[in-house]
VEXMI-400737 format. One record per residue (C-alpha): x, y, z. Coordinates in nm, 4 decimals, always signed. Example, Ala and Ser with C-alpha at 12.3 -4.5 7.8 and 13.67 -1.06 7.14 Angstrom:
% VEXMI-400737
REC         c1         c2         c3
REC    +1.2300    -0.4500    +0.7800
REC    +1.3670    -0.1060    +0.7140
% end
This chain:
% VEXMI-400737
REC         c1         c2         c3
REC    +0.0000    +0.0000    +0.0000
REC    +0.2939    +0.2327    +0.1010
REC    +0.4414    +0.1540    -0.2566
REC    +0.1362    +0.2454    -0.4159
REC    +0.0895    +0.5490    -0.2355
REC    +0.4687    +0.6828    -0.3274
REC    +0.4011    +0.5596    -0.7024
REC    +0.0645    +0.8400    -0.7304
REC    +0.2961    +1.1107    -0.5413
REC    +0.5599    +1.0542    -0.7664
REC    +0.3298    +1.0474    -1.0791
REC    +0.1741    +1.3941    -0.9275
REC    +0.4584    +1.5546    -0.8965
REC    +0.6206    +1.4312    -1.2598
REC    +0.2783    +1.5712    -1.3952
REC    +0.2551    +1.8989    -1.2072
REC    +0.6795    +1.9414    -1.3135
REC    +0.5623    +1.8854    -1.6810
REC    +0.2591    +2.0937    -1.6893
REC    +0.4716    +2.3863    -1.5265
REC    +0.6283    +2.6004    -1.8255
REC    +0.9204    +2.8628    -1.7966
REC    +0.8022    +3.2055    -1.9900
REC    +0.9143    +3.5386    -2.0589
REC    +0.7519    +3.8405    -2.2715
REC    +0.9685    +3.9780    -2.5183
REC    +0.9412    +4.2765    -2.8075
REC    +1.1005    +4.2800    -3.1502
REC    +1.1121    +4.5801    -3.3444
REC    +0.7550    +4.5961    -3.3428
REC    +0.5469    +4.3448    -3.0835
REC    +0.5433    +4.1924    -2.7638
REC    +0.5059    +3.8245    -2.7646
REC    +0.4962    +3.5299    -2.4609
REC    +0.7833    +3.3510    -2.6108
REC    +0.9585    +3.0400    -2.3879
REC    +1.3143    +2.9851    -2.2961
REC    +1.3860    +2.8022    -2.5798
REC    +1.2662    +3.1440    -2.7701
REC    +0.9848    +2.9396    -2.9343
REC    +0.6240    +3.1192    -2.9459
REC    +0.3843    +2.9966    -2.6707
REC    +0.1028    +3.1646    -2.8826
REC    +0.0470    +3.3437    -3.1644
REC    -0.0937    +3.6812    -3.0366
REC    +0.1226    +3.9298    -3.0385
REC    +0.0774    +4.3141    -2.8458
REC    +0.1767    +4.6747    -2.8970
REC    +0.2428    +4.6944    -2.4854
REC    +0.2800    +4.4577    -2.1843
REC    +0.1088    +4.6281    -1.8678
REC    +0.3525    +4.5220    -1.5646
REC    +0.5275    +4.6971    -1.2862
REC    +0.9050    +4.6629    -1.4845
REC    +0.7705    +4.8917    -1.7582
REC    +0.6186    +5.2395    -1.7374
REC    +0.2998    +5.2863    -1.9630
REC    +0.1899    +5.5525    -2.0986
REC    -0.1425    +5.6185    -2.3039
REC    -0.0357    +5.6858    -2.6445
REC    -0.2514    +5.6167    -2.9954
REC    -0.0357    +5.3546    -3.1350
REC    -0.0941    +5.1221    -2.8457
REC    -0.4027    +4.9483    -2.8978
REC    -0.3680    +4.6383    -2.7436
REC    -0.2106    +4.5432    -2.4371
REC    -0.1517    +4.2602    -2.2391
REC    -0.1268    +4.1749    -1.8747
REC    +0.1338    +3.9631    -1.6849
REC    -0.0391    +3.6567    -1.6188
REC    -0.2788    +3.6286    -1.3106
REC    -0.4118    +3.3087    -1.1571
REC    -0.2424    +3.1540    -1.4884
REC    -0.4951    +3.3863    -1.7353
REC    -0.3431    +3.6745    -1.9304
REC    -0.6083    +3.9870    -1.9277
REC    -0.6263    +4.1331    -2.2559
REC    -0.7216    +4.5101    -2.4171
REC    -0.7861    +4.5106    -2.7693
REC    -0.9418    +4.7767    -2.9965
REC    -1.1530    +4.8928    -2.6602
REC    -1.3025    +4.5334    -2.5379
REC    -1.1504    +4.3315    -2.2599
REC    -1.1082    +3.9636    -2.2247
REC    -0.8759    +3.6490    -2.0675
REC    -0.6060    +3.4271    -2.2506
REC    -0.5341    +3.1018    -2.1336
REC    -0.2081    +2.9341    -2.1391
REC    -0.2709    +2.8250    -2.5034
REC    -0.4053    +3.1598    -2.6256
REC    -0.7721    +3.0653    -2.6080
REC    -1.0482    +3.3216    -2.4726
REC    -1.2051    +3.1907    -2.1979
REC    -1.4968    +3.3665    -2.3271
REC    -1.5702    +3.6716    -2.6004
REC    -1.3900    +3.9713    -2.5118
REC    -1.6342    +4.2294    -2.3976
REC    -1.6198    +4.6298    -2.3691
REC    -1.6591    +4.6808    -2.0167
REC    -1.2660    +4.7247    -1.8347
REC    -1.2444    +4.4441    -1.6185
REC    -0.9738    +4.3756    -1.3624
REC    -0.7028    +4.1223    -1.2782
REC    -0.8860    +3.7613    -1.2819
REC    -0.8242    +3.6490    -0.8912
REC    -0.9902    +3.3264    -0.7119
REC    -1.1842    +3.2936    -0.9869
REC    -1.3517    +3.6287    -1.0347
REC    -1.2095    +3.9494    -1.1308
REC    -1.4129    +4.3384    -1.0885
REC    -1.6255    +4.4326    -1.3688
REC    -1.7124    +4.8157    -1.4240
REC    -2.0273    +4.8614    -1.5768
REC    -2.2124    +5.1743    -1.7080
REC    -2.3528    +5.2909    -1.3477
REC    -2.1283    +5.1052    -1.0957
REC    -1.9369    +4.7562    -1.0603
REC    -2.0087    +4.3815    -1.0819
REC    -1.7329    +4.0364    -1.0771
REC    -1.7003    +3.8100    -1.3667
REC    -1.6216    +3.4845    -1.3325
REC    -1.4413    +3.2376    -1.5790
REC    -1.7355    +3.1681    -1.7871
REC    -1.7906    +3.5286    -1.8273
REC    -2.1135    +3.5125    -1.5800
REC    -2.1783    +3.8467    -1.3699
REC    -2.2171    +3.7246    -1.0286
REC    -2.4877    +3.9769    -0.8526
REC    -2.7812    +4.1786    -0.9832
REC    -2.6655    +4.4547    -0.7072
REC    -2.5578    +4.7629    -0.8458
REC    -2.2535    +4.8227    -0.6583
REC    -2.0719    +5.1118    -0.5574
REC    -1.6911    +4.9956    -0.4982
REC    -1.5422    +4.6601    -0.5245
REC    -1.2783    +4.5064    -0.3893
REC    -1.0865    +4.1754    -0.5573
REC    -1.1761    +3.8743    -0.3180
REC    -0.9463    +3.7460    -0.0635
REC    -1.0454    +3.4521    +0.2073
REC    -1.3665    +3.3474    -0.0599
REC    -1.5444    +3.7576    +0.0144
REC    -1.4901    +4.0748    -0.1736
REC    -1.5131    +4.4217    +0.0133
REC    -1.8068    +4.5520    -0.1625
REC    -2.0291    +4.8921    -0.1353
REC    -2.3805    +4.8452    -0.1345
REC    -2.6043    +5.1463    -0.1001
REC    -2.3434    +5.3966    +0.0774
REC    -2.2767    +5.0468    +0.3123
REC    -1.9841    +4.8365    +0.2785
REC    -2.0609    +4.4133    +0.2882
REC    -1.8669    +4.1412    +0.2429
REC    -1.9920    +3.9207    -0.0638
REC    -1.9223    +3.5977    -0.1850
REC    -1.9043    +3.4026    -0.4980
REC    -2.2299    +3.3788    -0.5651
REC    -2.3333    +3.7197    -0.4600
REC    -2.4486    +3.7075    -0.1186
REC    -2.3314    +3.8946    +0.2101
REC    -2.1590    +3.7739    +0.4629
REC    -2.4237    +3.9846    +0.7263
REC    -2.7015    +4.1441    +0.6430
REC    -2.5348    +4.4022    +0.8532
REC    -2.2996    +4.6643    +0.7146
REC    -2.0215    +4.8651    +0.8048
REC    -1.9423    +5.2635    +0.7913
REC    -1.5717    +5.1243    +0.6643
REC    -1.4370    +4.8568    +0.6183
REC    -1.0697    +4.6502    +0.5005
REC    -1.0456    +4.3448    +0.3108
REC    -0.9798    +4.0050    +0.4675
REC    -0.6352    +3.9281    +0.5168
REC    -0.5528    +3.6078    +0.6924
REC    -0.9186    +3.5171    +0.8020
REC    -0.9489    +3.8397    +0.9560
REC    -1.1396    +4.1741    +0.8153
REC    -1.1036    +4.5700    +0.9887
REC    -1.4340    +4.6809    +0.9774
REC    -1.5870    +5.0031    +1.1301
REC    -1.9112    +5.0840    +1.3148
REC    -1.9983    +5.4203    +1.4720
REC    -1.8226    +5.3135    +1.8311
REC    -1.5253    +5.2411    +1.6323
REC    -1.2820    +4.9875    +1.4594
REC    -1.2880    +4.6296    +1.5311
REC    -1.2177    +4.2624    +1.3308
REC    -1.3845    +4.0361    +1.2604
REC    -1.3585    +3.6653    +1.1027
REC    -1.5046    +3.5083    +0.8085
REC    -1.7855    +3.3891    +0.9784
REC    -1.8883    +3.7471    +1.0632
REC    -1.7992    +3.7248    +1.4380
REC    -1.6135    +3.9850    +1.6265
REC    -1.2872    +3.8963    +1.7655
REC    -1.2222    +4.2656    +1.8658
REC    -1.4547    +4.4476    +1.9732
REC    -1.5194    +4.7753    +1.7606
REC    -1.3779    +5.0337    +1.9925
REC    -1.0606    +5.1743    +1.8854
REC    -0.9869    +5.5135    +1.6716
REC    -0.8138    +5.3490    +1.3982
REC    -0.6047    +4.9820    +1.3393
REC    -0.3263    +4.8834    +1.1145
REC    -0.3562    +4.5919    +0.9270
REC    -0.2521    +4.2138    +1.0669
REC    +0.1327    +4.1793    +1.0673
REC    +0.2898    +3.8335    +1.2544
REC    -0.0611    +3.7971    +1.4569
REC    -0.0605    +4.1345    +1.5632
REC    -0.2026    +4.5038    +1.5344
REC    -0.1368    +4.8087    +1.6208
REC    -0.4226    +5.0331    +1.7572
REC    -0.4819    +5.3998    +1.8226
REC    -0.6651    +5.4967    +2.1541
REC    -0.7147    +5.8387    +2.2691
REC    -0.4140    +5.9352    +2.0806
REC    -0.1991    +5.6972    +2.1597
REC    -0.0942    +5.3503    +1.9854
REC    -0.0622    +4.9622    +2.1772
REC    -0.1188    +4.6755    +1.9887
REC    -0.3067    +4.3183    +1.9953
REC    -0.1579    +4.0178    +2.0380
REC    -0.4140    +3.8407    +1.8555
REC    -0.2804    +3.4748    +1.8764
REC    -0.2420    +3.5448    +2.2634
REC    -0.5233    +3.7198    +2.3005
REC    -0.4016    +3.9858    +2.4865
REC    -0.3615    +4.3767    +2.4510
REC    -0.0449    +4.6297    +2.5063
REC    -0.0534    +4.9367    +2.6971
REC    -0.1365    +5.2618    +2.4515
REC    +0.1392    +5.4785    +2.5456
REC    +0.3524    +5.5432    +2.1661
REC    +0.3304    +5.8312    +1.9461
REC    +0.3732    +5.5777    +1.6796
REC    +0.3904    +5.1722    +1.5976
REC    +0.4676    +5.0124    +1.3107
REC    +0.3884    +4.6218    +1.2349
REC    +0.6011    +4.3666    +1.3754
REC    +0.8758    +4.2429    +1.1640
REC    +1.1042    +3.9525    +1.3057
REC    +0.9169    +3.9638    +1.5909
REC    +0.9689    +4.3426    +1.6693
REC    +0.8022    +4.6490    +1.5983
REC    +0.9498    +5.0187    +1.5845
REC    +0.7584    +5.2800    +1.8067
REC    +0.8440    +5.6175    +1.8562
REC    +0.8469    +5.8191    +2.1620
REC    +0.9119    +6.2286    +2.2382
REC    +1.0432    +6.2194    +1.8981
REC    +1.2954    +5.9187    +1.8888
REC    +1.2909    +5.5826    +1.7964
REC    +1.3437    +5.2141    +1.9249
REC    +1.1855    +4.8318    +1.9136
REC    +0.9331    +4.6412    +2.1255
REC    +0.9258    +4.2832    +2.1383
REC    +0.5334    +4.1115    +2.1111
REC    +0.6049    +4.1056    +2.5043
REC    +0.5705    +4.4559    +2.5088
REC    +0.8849    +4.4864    +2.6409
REC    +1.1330    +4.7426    +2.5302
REC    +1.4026    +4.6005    +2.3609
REC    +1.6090    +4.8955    +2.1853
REC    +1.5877    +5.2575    +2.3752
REC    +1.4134    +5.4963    +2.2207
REC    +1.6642    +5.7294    +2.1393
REC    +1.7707    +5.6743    +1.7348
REC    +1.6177    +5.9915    +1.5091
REC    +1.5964    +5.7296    +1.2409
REC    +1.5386    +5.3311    +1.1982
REC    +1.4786    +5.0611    +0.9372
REC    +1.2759    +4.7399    +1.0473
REC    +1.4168    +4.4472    +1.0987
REC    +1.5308    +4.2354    +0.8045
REC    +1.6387    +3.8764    +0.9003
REC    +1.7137    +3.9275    +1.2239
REC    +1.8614    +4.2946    +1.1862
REC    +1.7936    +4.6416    +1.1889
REC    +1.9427    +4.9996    +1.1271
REC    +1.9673    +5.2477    +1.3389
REC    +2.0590    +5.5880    +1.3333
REC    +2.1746    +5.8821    +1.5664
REC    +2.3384    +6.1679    +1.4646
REC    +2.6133    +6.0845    +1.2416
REC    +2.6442    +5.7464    +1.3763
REC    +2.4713    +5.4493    +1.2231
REC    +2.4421    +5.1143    +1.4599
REC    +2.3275    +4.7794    +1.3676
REC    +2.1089    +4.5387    +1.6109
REC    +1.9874    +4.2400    +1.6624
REC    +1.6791    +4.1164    +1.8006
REC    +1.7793    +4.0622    +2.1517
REC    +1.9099    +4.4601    +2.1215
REC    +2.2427    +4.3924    +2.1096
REC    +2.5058    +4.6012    +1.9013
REC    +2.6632    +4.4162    +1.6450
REC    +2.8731    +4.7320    +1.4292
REC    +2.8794    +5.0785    +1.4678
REC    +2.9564    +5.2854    +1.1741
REC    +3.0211    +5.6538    +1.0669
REC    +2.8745    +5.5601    +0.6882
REC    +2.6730    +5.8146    +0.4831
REC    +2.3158    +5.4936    +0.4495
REC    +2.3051    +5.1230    +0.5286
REC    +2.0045    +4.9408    +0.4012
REC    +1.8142    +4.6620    +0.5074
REC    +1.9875    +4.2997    +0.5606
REC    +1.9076    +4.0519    +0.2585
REC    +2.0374    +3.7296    +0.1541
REC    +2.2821    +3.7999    +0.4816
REC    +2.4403    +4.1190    +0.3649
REC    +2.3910    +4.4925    +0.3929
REC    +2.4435    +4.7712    +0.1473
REC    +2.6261    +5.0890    +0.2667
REC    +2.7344    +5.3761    +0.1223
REC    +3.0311    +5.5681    +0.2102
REC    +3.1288    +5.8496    +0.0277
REC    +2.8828    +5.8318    -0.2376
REC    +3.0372    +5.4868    -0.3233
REC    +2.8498    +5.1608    -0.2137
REC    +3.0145    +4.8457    -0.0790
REC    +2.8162    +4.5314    +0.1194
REC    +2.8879    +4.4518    +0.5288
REC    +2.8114    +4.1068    +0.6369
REC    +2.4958    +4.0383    +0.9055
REC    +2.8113    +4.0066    +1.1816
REC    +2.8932    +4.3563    +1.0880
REC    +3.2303    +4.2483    +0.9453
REC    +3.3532    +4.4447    +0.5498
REC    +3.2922    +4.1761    +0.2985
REC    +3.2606    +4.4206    -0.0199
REC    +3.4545    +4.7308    +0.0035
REC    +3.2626    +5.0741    -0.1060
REC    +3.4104    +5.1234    -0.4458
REC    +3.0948    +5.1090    -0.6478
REC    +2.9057    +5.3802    -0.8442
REC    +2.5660    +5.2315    -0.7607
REC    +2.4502    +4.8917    -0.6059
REC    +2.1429    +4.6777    -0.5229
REC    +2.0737    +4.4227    -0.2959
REC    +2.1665    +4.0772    -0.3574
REC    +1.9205    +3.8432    -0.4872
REC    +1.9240    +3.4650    -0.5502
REC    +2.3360    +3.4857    -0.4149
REC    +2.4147    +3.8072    -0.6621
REC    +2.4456    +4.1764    -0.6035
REC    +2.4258    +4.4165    -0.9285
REC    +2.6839    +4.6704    -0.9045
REC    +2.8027    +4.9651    -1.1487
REC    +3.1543    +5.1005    -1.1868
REC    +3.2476    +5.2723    -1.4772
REC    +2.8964    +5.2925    -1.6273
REC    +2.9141    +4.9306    -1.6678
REC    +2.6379    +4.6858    -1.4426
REC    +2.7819    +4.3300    -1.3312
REC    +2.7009    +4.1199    -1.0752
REC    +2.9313    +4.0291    -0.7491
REC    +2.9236    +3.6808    -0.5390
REC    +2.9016    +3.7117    -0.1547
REC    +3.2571    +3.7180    -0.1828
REC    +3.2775    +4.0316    -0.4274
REC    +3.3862    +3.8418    -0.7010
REC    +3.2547    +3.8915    -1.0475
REC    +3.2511    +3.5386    -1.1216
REC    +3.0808    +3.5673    -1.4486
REC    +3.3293    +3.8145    -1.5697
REC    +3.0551    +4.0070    -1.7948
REC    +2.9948    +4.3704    -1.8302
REC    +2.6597    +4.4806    -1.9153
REC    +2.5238    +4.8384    -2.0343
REC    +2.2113    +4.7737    -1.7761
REC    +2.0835    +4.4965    -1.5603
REC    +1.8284    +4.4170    -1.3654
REC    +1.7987    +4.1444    -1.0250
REC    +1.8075    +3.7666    -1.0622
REC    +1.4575    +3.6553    -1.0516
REC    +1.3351    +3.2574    -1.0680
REC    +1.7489    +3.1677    -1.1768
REC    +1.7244    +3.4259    -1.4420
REC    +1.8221    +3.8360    -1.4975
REC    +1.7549    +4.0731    -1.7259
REC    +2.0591    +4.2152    -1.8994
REC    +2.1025    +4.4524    -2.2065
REC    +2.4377    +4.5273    -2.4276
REC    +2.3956    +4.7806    -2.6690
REC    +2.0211    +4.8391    -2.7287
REC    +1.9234    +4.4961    -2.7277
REC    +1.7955    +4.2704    -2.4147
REC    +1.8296    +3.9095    -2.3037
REC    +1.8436    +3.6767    -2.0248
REC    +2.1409    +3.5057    -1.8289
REC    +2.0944    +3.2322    -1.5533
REC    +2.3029    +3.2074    -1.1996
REC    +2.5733    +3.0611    -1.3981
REC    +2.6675    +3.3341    -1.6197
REC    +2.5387    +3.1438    -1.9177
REC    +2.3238    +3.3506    -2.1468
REC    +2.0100    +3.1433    -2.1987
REC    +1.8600    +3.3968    -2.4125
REC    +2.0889    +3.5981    -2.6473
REC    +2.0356    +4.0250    -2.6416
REC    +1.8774    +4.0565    -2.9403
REC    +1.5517    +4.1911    -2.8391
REC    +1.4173    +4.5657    -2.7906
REC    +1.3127    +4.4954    -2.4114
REC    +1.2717    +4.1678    -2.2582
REC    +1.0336    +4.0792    -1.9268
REC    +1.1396    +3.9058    -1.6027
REC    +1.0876    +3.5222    -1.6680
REC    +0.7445    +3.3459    -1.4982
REC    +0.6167    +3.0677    -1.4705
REC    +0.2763    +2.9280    -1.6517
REC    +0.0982    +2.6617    -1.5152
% end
């Protein structure tokens, strides 16, 4: 039996590894098209413009159709004015239509119609006969909706969570929804029951099973998970990161643990939240780095650090950036025109106008030069020589040749 159950796993996974496909968008001269690694055309479409946070857009007459990075494995579409979803294959999953619709989610995405908004699901099937005010894409099976001046929460098949409403309300975001009544702000779950009682002047969303709330002008936070509640006695709190959350007090800065307890004096004019295990901090012309039991691992008289990733932090020093370790030792000295953080085990610096990409040891291992570059994403970066884009991998290997106008970060298509 134990044979036959590690036979289907392996078959499952063998089938999901096959059905998984490695994808990038890239333009020639004139078009955008989903091309994979092998540079071979997923589908035949082809688009003036892909809409995605790596590219500004800008409305201009010549682009008149667009598409989408993909979404829940479904590429949205604008063509000529109407609106629709590609599949993996290039299919419609039903006849584009003119109303804008948004970013197919859980099934449904936000439909705006003449006088208000509605959801379409994957059939192309409005959801609600309620004409409705805002909408909200759906998160934990409900969509923030307004109804009437009154926010609900809906589900996929149009009805409300409560037939009670709320003045305000936020999406829900772990099994848990901020929602507002006239006494206040509260949560609630998915079943519509209140877990905190709707009292408080304002809350910050969930972070690590807590939130931060503001009483009579002064912020404490939940410990939802343990069920119990902080003094309100900050001027400010930010969400718990690493199990620590910045607050501010007569004007300075430090950390609390979820205890409550103050773990790094309020005294710093300036400080980054934690970032595996480590934050900045900054007084006068003196920048310290801590860890989460407060203790001082470096002090520095740098011009920035940044954040810890992949075990290093960026400084700069002198206008020129170089990388410190998380044990506050040099490991990249600050000769470098510009820098980023490292990502998948490789920092992109520039020197000389040129972009190239250091190991944790400094070393440009690849030994390549590039005229612009962008962070190692899924195994693969951006890169561009000339005026023409491409794709390496971690080893330094180019997988795609630059020979294309602009070139997206590689995805995956399921």
């Amino acid at each position: 039996m134990r044979r036959i159950y590690t036979l289907i796993c392996t078959l499952f996974l063998i089938n999901n590894l096959y059905s998984q496909q490695l994808a990038t968008f890239a333009r020639t001269d004139k078009k955008w098209m989903l091309i994979n690694l092998e540079q071979e055309k997923i589908f035949n479409h082809e688009f003036d413009f892909i809409y995605s946070p790596q590219f500004e857009y800008f409305a201009q007459p010549n682009i008149k159709s667009i598409i989408h990075l993909p979404s829940g494995n479904y590429f949205k579409i604008h063509v000529s004015g109407r609106y629709g979803y590609l599949d993996r294959n290039g299919n419609f999953l039903f006849p584009p239509i003119n109303n804008k619709i948004g970013d197919l989610k859980n099934g449904h995405a936000i439909l705006e119609e003449k006088i208000g908004f509605n959801y379409i699901n994957k059939d192309g099937k409005r959801i609600t006969d309620k004409r409705l005010l805002n909408a909200n894409d759906f998160s934990n099976n409900y969509a923030l909706v307004q109804y009437k001046s009154t926010w609900y929460f809906m589900d996929s098949i149009g009805r409300f969570l409560s037939s009670k409403g709320y003045k305000k309300a936020n999406s829900f975001e772990k099994g848990f929804a901020r929602v507002k009544e006239k006494s206040g702000w509260g949560v609630i779950n998915t079943k519509g029951e209140y877990i905190i009682e709707p009292k408080y002047q304002h809350l910050n969303e969930i972070s690590e099973n807590t939130m931060a709330f503001l009483e009579y002008g002064f912020w404490g936070f939940i410990n939802i998970k343990e069920d119990t509640i902080s003094n309100a006695k900050f001027d400010r709190i930010r969400n718990f990161k690493n199990g620590m959350a910045a607050v501010k007090e007569r004007r300075k800065w430090g950390f609390i643990n979820k205890n409550g307890e103050l773990i790094v004096e309020c005294k710093y004019d300036k400080i980054r939240d934690f970032s595996e295990g480590f934050a900045v901090l900054f007084e006068d012309d003196v920048i310290e780095i801590v860890d989460t039991i407060g203790k001082i691992i470096g002090s520095y008289n740098y011009d920035d650090i940044r954040k810890c990733k992949e075990g290093a932090l960026r400084f700069q020093k002198d206008d020129l950036w170089g990388f410190l370790k998380n044990d506050g030792s040099l490991i990249i000295d600050p000769k470098y025109w510009d820098s980023e953080d490292f990502s998948e085990g490789y920092a992109r610096v520039m020197e000389n106008y040129k972009w190239f990409f250091l190991n944790k040891e400094g070393i440009n291992e690849f030994n390549m030069y590039f005229d612009e570059a962008k962070d190692f994403h899924k195994g693969f970066a951006r890169i561009k020589i000339g005026e023409k884009w491409g794709l390496i991998n971690t080893n330094g290997e180019f997988v795609i040749q630059p020979r294309y106008r602009n070139i997206s970060n590689v995805f995956t298509i399921e």
